[in-house]
Biopython code that builds the backbone (N, CA, C, O; Angstrom):
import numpy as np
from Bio.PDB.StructureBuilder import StructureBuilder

atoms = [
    (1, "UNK", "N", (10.245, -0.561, -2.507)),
    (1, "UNK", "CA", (9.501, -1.427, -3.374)),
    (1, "UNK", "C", (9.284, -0.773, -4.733)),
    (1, "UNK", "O", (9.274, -1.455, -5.758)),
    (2, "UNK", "N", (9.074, 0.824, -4.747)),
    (2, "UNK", "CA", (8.879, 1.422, -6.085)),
    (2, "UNK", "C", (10.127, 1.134, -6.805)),
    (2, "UNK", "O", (10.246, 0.657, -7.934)),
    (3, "UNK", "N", (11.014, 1.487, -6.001)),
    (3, "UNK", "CA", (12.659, 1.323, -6.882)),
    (3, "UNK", "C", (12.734, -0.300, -7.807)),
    (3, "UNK", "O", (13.092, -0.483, -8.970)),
    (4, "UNK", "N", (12.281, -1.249, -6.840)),
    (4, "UNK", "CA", (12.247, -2.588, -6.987)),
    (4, "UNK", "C", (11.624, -3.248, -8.063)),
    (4, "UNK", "O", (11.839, -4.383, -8.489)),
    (5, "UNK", "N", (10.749, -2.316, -8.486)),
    (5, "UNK", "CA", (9.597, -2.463, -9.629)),
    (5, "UNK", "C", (9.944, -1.754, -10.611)),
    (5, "UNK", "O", (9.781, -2.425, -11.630)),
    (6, "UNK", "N", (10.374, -0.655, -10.864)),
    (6, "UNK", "CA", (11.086, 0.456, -11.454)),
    (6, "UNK", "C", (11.902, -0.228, -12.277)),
    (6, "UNK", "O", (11.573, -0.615, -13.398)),
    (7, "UNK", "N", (13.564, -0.492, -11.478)),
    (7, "UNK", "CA", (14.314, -0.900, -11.999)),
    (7, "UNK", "C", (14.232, -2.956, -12.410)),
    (7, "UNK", "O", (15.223, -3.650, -12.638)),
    (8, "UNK", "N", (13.277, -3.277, -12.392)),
    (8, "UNK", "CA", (13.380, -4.847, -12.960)),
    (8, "UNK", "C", (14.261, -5.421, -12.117)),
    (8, "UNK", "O", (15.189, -5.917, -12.756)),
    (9, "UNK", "N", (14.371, -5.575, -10.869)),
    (9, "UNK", "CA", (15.068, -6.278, -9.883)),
    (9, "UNK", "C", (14.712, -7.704, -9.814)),
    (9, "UNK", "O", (13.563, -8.071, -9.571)),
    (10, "UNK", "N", (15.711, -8.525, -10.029)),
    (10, "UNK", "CA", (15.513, -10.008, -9.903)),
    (10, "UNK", "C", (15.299, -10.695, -8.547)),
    (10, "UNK", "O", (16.162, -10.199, -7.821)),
    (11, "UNK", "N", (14.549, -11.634, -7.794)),
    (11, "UNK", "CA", (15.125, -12.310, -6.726)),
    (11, "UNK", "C", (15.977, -13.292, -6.339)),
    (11, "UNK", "O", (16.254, -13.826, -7.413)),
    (12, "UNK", "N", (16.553, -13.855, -5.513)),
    (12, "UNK", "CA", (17.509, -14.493, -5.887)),
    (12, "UNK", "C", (16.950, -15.574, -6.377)),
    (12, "UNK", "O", (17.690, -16.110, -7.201)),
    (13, "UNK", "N", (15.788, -16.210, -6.191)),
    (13, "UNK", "CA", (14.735, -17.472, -6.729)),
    (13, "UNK", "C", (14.427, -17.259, -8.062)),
    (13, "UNK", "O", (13.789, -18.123, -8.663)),
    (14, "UNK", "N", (14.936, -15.803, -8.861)),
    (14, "UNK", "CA", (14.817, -15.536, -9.839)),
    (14, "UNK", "C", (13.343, -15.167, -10.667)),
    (14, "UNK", "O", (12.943, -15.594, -11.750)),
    (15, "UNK", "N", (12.708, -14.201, -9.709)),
    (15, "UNK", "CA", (11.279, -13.525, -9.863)),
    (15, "UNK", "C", (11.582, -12.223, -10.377)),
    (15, "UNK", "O", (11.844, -11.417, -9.484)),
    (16, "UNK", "N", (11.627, -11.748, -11.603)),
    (16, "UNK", "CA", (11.395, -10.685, -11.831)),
    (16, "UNK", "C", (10.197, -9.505, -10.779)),
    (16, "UNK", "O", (9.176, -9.770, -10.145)),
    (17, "UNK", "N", (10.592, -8.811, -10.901)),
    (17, "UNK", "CA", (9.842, -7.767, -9.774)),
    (17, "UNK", "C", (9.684, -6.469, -10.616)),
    (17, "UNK", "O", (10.364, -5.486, -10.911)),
    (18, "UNK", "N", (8.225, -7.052, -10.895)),
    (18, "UNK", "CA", (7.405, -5.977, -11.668)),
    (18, "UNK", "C", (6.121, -5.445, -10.572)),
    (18, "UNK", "O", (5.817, -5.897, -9.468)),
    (19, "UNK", "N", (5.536, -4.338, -11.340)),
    (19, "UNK", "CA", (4.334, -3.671, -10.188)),
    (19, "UNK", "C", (2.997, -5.199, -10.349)),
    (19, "UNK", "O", (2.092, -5.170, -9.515)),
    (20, "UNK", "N", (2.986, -6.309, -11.322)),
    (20, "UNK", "CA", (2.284, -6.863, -10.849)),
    (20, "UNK", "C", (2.303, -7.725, -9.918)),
    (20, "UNK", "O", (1.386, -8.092, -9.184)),
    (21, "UNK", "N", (4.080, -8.252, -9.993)),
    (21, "UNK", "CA", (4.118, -9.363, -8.980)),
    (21, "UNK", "C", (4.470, -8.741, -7.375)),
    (21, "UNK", "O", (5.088, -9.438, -6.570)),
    (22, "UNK", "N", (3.932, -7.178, -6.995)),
    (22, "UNK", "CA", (4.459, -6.764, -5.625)),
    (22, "UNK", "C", (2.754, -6.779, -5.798)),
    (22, "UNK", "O", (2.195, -7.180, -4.778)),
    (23, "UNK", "N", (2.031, -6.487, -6.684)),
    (23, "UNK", "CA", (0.333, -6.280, -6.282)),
    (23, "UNK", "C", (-0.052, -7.768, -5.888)),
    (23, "UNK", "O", (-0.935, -8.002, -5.062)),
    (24, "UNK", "N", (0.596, -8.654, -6.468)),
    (24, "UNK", "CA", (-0.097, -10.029, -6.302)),
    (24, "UNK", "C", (0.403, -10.001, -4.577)),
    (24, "UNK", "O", (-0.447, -10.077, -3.690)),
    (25, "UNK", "N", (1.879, -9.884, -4.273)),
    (25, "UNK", "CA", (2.199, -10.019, -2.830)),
    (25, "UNK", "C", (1.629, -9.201, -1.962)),
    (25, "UNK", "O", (1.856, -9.249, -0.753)),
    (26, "UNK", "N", (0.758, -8.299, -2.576)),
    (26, "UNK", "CA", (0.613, -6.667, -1.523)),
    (26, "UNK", "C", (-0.816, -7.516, -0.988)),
    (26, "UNK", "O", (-0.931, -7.680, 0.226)),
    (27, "UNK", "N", (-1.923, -8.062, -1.933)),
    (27, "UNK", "CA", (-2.593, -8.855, -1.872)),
    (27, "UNK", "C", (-2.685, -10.063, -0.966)),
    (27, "UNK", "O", (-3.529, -10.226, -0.084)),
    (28, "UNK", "N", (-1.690, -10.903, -1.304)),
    (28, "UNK", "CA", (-1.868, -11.925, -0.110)),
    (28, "UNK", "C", (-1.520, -10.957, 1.160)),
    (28, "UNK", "O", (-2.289, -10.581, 2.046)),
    (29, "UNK", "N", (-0.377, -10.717, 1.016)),
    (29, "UNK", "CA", (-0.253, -10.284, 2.700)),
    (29, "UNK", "C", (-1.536, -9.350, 3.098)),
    (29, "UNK", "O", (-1.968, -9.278, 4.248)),
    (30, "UNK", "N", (-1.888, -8.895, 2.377)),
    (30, "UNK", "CA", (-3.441, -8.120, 3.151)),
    (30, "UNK", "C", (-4.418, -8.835, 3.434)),
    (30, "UNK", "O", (-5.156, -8.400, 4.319)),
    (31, "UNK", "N", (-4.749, -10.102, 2.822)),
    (31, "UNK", "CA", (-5.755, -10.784, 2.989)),
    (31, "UNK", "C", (-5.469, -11.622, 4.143)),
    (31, "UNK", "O", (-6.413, -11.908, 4.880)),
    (32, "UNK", "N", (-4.145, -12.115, 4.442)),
    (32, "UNK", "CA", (-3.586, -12.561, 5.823)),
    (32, "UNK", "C", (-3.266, -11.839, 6.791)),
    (32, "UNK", "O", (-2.776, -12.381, 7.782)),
    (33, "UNK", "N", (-3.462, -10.414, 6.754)),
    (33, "UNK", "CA", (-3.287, -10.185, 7.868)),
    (33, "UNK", "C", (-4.610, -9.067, 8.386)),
    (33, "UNK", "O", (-4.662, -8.233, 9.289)),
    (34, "UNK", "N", (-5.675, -9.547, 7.262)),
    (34, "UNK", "CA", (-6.849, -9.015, 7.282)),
    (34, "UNK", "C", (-7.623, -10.505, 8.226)),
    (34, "UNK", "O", (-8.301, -10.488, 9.254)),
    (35, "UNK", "N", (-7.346, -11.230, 7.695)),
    (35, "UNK", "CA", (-8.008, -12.571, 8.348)),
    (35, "UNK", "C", (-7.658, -12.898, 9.602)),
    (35, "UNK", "O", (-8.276, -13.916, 9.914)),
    (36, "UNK", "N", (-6.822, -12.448, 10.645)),
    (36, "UNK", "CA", (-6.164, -12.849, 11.825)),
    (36, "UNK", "C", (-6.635, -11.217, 12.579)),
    (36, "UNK", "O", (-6.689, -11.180, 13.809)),
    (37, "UNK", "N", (-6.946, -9.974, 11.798)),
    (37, "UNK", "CA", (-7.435, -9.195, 12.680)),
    (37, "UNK", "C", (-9.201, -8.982, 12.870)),
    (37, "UNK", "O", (-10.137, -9.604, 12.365)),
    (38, "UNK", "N", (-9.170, -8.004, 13.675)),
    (38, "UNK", "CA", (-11.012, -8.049, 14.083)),
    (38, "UNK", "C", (-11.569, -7.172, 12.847)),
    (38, "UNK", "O", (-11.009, -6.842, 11.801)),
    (39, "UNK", "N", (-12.728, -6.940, 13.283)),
    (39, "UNK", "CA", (-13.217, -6.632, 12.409)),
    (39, "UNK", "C", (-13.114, -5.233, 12.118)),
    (39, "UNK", "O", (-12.713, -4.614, 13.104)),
    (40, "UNK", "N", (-13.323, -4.544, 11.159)),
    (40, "UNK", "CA", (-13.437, -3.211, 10.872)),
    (40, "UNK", "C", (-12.076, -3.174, 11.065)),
    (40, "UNK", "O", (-11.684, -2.351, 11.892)),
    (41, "UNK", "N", (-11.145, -3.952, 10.436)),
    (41, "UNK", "CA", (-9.625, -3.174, 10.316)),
    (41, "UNK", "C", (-9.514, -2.719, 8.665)),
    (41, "UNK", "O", (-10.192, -2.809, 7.642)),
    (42, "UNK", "N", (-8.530, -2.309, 8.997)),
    (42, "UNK", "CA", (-8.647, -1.304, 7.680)),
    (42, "UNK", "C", (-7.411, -1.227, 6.628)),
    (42, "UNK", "O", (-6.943, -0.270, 6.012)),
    (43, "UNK", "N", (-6.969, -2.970, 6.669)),
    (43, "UNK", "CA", (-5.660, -3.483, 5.448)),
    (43, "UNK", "C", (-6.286, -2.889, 4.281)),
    (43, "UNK", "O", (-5.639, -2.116, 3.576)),
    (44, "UNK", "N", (-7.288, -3.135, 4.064)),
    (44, "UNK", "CA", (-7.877, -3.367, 2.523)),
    (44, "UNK", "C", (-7.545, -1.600, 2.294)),
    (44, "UNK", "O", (-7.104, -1.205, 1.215)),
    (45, "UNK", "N", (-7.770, -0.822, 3.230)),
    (45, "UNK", "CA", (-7.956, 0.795, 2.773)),
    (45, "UNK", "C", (-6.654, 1.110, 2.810)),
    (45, "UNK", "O", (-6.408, 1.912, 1.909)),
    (46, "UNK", "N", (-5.551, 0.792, 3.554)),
    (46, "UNK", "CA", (-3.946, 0.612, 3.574)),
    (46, "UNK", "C", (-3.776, 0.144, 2.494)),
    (46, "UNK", "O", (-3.462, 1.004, 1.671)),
    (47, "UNK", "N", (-3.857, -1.106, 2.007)),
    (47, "UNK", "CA", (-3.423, -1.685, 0.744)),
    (47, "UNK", "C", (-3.700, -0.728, -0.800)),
    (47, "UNK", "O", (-2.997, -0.410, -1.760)),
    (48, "UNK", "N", (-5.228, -0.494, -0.353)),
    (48, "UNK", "CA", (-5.525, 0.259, -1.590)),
    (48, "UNK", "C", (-4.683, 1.664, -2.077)),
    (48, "UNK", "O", (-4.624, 2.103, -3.226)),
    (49, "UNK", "N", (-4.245, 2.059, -1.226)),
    (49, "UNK", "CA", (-3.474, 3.209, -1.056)),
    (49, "UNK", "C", (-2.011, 3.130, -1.220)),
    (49, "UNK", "O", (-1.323, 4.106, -1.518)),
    (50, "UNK", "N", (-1.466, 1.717, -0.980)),
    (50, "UNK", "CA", (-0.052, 1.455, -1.020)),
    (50, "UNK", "C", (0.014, 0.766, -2.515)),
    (50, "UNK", "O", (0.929, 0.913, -3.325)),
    (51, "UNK", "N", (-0.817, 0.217, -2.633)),
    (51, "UNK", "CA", (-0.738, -0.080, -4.078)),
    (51, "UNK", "C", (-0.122, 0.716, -5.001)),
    (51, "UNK", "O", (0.799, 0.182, -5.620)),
    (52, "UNK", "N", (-0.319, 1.565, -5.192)),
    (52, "UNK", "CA", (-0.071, 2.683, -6.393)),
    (52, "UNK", "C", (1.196, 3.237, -6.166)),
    (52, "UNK", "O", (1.489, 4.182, -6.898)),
    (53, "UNK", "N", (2.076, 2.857, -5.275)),
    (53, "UNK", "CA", (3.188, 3.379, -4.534)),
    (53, "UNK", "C", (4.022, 2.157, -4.895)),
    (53, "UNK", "O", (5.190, 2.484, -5.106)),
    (54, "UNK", "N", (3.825, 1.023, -5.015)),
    (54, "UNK", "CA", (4.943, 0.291, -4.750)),
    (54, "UNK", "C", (4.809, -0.728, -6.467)),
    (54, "UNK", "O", (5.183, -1.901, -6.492)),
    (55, "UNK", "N", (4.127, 0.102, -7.989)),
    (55, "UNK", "CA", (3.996, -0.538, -9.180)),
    (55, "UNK", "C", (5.113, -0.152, -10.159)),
    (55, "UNK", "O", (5.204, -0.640, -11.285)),
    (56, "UNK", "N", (6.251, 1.073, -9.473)),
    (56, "UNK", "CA", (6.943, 1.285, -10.622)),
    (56, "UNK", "C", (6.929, 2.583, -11.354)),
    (56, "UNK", "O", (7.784, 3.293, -11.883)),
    (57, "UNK", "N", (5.423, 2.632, -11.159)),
    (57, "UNK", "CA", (4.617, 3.601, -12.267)),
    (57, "UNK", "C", (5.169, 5.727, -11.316)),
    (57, "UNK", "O", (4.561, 6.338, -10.437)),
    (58, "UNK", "N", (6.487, 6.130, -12.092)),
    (58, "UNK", "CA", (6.540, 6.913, -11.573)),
    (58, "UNK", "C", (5.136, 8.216, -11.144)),
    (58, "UNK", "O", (5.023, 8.862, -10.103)),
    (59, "UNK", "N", (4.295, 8.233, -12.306)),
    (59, "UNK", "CA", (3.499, 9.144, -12.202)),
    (59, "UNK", "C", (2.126, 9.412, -11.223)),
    (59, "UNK", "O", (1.325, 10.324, -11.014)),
    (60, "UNK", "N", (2.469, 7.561, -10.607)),
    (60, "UNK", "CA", (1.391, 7.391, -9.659)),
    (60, "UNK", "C", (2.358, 7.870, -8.052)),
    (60, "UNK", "O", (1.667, 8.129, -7.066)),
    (61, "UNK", "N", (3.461, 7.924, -7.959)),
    (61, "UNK", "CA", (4.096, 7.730, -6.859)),
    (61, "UNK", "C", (3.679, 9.259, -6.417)),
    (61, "UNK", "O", (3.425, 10.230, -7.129)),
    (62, "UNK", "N", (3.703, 9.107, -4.821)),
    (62, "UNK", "CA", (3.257, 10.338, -3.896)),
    (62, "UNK", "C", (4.791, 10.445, -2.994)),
    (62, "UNK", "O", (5.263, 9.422, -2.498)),
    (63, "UNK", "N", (5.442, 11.700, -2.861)),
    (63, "UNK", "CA", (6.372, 11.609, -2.098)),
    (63, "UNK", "C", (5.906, 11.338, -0.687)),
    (63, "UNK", "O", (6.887, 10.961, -0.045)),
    (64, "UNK", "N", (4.994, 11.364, -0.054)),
    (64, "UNK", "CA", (4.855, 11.421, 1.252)),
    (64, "UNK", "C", (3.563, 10.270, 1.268)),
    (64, "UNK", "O", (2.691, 10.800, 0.580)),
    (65, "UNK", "N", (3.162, 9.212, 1.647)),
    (65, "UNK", "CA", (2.292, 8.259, 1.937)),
    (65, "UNK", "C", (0.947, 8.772, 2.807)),
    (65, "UNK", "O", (-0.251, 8.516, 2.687)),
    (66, "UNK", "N", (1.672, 9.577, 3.694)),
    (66, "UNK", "CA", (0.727, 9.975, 4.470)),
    (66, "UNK", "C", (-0.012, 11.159, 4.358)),
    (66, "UNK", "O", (-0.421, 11.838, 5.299)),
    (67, "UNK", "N", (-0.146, 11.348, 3.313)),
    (67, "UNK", "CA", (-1.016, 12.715, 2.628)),
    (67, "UNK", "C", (-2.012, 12.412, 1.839)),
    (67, "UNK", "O", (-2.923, 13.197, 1.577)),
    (68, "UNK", "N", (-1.902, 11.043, 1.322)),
    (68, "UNK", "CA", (-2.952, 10.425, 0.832)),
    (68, "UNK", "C", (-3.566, 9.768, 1.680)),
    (68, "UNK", "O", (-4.556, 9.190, 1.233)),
    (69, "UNK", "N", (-3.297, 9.591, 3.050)),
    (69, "UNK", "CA", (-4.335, 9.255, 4.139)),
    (69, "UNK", "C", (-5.188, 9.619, 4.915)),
    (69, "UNK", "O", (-5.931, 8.894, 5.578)),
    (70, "UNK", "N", (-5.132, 11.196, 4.886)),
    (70, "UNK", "CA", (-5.282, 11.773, 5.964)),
    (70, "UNK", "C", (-7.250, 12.187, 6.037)),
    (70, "UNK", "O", (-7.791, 12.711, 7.011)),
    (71, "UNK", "N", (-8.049, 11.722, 4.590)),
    (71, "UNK", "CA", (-9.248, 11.857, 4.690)),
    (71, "UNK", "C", (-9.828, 10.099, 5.598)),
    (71, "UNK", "O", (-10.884, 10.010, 6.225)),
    (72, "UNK", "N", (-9.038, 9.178, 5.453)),
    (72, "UNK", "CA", (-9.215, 7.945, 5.967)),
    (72, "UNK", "C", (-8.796, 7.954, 7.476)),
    (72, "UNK", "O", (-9.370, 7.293, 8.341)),
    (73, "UNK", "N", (-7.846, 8.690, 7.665)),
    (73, "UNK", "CA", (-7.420, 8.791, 9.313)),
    (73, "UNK", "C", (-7.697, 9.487, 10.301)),
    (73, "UNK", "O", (-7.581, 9.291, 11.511)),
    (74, "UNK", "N", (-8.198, 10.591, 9.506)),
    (74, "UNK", "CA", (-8.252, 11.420, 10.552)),
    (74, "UNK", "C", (-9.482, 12.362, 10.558)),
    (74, "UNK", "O", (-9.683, 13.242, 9.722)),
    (75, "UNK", "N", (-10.299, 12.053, 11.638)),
    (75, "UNK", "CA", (-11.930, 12.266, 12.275)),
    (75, "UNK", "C", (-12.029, 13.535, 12.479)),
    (75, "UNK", "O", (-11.112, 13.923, 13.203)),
    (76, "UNK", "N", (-12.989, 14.646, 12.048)),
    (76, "UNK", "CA", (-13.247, 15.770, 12.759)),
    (76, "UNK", "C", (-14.663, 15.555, 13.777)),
    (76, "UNK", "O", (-15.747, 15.016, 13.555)),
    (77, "UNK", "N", (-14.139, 16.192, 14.889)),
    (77, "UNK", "CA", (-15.185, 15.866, 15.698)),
    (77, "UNK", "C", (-15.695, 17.339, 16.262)),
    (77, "UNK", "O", (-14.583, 17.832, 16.455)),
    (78, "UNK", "N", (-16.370, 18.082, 16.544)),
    (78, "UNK", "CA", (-16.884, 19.365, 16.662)),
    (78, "UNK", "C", (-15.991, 20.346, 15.889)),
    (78, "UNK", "O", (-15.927, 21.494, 16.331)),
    (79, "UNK", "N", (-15.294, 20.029, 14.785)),
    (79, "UNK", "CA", (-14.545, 21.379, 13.932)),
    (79, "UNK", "C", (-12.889, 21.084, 14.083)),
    (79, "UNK", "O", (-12.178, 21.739, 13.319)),
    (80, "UNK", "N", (-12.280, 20.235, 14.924)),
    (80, "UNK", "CA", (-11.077, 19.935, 15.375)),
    (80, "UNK", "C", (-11.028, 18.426, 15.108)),
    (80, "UNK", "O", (-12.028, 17.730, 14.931)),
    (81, "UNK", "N", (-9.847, 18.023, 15.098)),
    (81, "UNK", "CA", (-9.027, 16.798, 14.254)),
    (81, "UNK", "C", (-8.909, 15.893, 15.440)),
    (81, "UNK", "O", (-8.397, 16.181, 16.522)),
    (82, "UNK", "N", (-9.532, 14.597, 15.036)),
    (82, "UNK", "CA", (-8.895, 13.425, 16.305)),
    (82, "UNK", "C", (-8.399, 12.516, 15.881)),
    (82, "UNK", "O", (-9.096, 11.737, 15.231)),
    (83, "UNK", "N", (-7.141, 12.274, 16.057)),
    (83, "UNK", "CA", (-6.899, 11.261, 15.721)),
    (83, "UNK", "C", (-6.698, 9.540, 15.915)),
    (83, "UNK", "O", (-6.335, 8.849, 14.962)),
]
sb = StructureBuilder()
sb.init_structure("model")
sb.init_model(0)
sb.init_chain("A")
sb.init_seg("    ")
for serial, (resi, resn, name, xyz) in enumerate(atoms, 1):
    if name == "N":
        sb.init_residue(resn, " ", resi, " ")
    sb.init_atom(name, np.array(xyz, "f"), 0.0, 1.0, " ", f" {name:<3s}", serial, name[0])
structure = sb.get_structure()
C-alpha cells in the first residue's frame, strides 16, 4: 500500500491512490469491522498505527510494523511478557 501511494498508482475505475484516499479506505474498513466486533477490540489502535505506513510519506514508514506495537500488545505481568 506504501508503494501504491508513493508511486501515484491508478485503479482500474481510475482512482488515483494517494495517502489520503488509502486513509479514507483504512477508515471505513475499521469502522466496519469495528462495528461487527465486541467490545474492547482494538481496530481503531491497529488502524492508528497502520496509518502512517500505508500514506506514501517515506519518512513516516517503519520497516517492521510490529515494533511499533509492542507497548499496545504486549502485557508485563510480575516482570515477564504475556502475550
Amino acid at each position: 500500500m506504501f508503494q501504491y501511494a508513493r508511486h501515484g498508482v491508478t485503479t482500474s475505475e481510475g482512482t488515483k491512490i494517494t495517502g489520503d484516499v488509502q486513509l479514507r479506505w483504512l477508515r471505513e474498513v475499521t469502522d466496519k469491522l469495528a462495528s461487527k466486533a465486541g467490545r474492547n477490540n482494538k481496530f481503531a489502535v491497529a488502524a492508528r498505527y497502520f496509518a502512517d505506513q500505508i500514506t506514501g510519506e517515506e519518512s513516516k514508514f517503519q520497516d517492521f510494523l510490529t515494533t511499533m506495537l509492542y507497548d499496545e500488545i504486549l502485557e508485563l505481568k510480575n516482570g515477564s511478557p504475556k502475550l
